[in-house]
Structure formats: structure tokens, C-alpha cells
N, C-alpha and C positions, 0 to 999 in steps of 0.2 A: 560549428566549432566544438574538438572536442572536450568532455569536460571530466576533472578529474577531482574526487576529493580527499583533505588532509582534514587534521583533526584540530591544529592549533590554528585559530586567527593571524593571519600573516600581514606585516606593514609592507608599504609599497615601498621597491627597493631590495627588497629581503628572497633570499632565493629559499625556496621550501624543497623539502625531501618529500615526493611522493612513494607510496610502499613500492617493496621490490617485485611485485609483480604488474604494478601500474607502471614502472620506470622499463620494464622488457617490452611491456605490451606500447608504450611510445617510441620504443628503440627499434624493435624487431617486428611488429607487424605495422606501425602506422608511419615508420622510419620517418620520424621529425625530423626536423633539419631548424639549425641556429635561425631566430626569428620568426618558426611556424607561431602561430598564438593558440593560448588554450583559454580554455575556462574552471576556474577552481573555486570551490567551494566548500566552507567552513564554516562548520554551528549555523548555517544556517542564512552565510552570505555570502556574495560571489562576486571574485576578482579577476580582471583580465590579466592572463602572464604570454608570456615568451621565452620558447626553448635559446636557452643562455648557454655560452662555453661551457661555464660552472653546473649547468644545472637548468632550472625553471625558477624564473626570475618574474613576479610579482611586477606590473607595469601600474595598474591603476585598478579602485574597486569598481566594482556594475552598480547599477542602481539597485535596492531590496523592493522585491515584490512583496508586497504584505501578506502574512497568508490569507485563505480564501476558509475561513474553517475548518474542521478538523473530522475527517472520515476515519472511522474502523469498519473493519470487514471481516465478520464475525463466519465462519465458511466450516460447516463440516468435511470431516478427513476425506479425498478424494484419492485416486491413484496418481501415483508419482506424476506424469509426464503433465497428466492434468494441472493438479497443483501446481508443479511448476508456469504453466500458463498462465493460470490464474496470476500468479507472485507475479509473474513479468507484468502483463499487460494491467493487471488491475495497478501498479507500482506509474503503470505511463499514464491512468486516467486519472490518477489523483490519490487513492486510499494510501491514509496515513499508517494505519495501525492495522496487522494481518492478526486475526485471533483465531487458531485451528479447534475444532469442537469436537471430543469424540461420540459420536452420535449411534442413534441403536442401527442405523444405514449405514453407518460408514464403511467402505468395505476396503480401508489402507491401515494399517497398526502403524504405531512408531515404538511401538514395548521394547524396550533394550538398545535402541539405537535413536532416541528424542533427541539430544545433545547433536549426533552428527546430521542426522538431518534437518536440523534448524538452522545449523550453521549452514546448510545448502542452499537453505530455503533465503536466506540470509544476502547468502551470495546474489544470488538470481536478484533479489530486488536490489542490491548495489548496481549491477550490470544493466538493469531497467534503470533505475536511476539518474547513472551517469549518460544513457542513451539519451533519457526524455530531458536533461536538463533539469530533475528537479534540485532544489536546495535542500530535502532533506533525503536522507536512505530512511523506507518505512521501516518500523519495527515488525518483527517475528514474536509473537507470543508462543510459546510450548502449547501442547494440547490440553486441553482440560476438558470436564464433564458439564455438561450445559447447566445443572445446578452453583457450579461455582462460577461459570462464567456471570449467568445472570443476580447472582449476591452481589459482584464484583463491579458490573454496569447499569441494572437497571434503576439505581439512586442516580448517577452521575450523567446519564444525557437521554436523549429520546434513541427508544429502541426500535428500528422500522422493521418488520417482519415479511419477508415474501413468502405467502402462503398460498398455494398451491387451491386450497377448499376459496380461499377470498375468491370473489366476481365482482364486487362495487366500491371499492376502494381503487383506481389505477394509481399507480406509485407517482406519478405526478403529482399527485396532491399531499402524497406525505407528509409536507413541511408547513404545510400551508397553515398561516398562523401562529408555528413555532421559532422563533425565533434564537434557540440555542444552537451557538457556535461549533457544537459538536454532536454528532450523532452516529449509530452503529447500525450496522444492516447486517440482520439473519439470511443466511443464505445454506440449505442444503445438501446434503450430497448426490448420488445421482439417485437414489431410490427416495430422497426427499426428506421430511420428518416425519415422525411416525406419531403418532395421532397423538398419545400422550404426551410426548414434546412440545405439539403446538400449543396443548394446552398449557400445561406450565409456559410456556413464553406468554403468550396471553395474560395469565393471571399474575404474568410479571408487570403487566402494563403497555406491552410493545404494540406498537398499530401495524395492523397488518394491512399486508397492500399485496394488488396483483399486479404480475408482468405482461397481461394481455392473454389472449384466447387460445395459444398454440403452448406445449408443452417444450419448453426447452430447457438442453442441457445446461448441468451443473456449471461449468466455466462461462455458459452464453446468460445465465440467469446474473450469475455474481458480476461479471465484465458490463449487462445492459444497466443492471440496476446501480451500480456502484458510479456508473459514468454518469447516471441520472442525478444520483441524490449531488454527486460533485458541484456540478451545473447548479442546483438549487439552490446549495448553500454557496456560489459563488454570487448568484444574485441577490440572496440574503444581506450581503454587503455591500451589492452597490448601492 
């Protein structure tokens, strides 16, 4: 079912305006027809509708899945096509919150153009979103310098670190014993962090963990590890 989202909470009955490009994109490429049903979703909860004469017409609410805790994905600057990857697929396995890091590796700038490309970035996980069914669009964080990001989170939840030097820590065990609802995963770019970084993360407090014995890429590190910690903290609450 496809799913589309508005902004205001809508009664059952009530026919809702979705934007002008979500209203083309049900007309012209997925050609509704009066009675297809969709799925819509608001702040965070989800209603079954049907293409109406009028419109999209609100039938009855879904049930609310509770959330499962609260992922950020904390990812140094990568090249475009990558990033984009990442936004999608990291958006279908769960991460809440995308925070771009500009790192001494990073080998993507956003100088002069942050604003349009966030909005891009932005886009890409509405589009992941409404694909995977989730109830929320993650947020896009603007890029910032690892000093201000770590001021910013390492008081407010557990900082899990994949670090490349770690061998006895596997990220499976990150969680193990913590029980906060929220947590951030460091994840580098393709050259990694550079030694002085890790250290500052470290003497942030962040536990560091490895991905296992073979070197992989920046999107295959951020995608294994982000789908791990998700799973963790979903069992955290059963």
C-alpha cells in the first residue's frame, strides 16, 4: 500500500490535501483510480484512506506502533551518490536522526551550497520513508565539526564508535547493559578517522566497537552497523 504523508492530523471522514507533487506522482505515474487505498501518515500516526471523487478521503486510523527507540547516525561527509545511499537505505533500516560530520577524511565539501543540499538530503529520506512505511521522515542535520557535534551529544545518550584500530569489542555487544532509549553511532568516511579524532571521541566517553575482520566501505559500515544497533534497541524493549 502506497503511503503518503501530510502534516496536520486528519478525522476520519475528512478528505486531506496532499502537496502538489505527491497529488502528480498519484495521478500520473501510479494513475489511482476512485477507491485505490493508501496509507497516510501524520506526526507520527497512520490512517487508512481512499482515492475519493474529491480527493483522498480518510476511512479509518491503523493501529500506532510504539516506537522502538531512538537511532542517530552520526556519518562523516562522503561523496554525493554515496550519501545518498546511505540517506535512503539507512532511512529503511531505522535511523532516526542523520548528523553529517566534517571530518579531516572527508573528501565531499558543502561550503556555499549546505542549505540546497540538505534540502536534497532531506528529500531522499522522505522518498525512503514513504517507500519503507515508516511513521516518521528522519531528520537532516547541516554539517558540523566533530568538536561541536560531540559538546552537542555526548551528555544526552550513549556514543557507540566504530573504530577501525578496536579488535575486542564486536558491536553486538554495544548495548549490552545500557539501557537508554537513545543512542548515536560514529561512523567514518571512506579514509576513516584520523587518529586524533578517535581520540577526542574516546575521551568523549563513546565505546568503541568493531565491524568484524574485513575492511569495508563507508556506506557498507554505516548500513551493517546502524541495522545492528536498530535490532538492539528494539529488543531493549521487548
Amino acid at each position: 500500500m502506497r503511503q503518503f504523508f501530510v502534516e496536520k492530523i486528519p478525522e476520519v471522514g475528512e478528505v486531506v490535501d496532499l502537496s502538489r507533487e505527491d497529488q502528480r506522482h498519484l495521478q500520473r505515474v501510479l494513475r489511482a483510480r476512485e477507491g485505490d487505498e493508501l496509507r497516510i501518515v501524520a506526526q507520527g500516526r497512520a490512517f487508512l484512506a481512499a482515492v475519493a471523487e474529491e480527493g483522498v478521503r480518510i476511512e479509518s486510523t491503523l493501529p500506532d506502533l510504539p516506537p522502538k527507540g531512538r537511532l542517530h547516525l552520526a556519518l562523516g561527509l562522503v561523496k554525493g551518490t554515496t550519501l545518498d545511499a546511505i540517506i535512503q537505505h539507512g532511512t529503511e533500516v531505522g535511523v532516526d536522526e542523520f548528523h553529517l560530520l566534517n571530518l579531516r577524511y572527508s573528501v565531499a565539501n558543502f561550503q556555499g551550497k549546505e542549505d540546497k543540499k540538505v534540502e536534497k538530503l532531506q528529500k531522499v529520506a522522505e522518498e525512503a520513508a514513504k517507500q519503507s512505511n515508516r511513521l516518521e521522515i528522519p531528520t537532516i542535520h547541516p554539517p558540523v565539526g566533530l568538536t561541536e557535534f560531540l559538546a552537542q551529544m555526548a551528555d544526552q545518550m550513549p556514543l557507540i564508535f566504530c573504530n577501525e584500530r578496536e579488535k575486542s569489542r564486536p558491536i553486538l555487544k554495544a548495548l549490552e547493559g545500557n539501557l537508554s532509549p537513545e543512542v548515536a553511532l560514529l561512523v567514518g568516511p571512506e579514509g576513516g578517522f584520523h587518529p586524533q579524532e578517535a581520540e577526542e571521541i574516546l575521551a568523549a566517553g563513546a565505546i568503541s566497537v568493531d565491524l568484524g575482520p574485513h575492511i569495508l566501505r563507508a556506506e557498507t559500515a554505516a548500513l551493517v552497523a546502524a541495522f545492528t544497533l536498530r535490532r538492539s534497541l528494539e529488543r531493549e524493549e521487548e
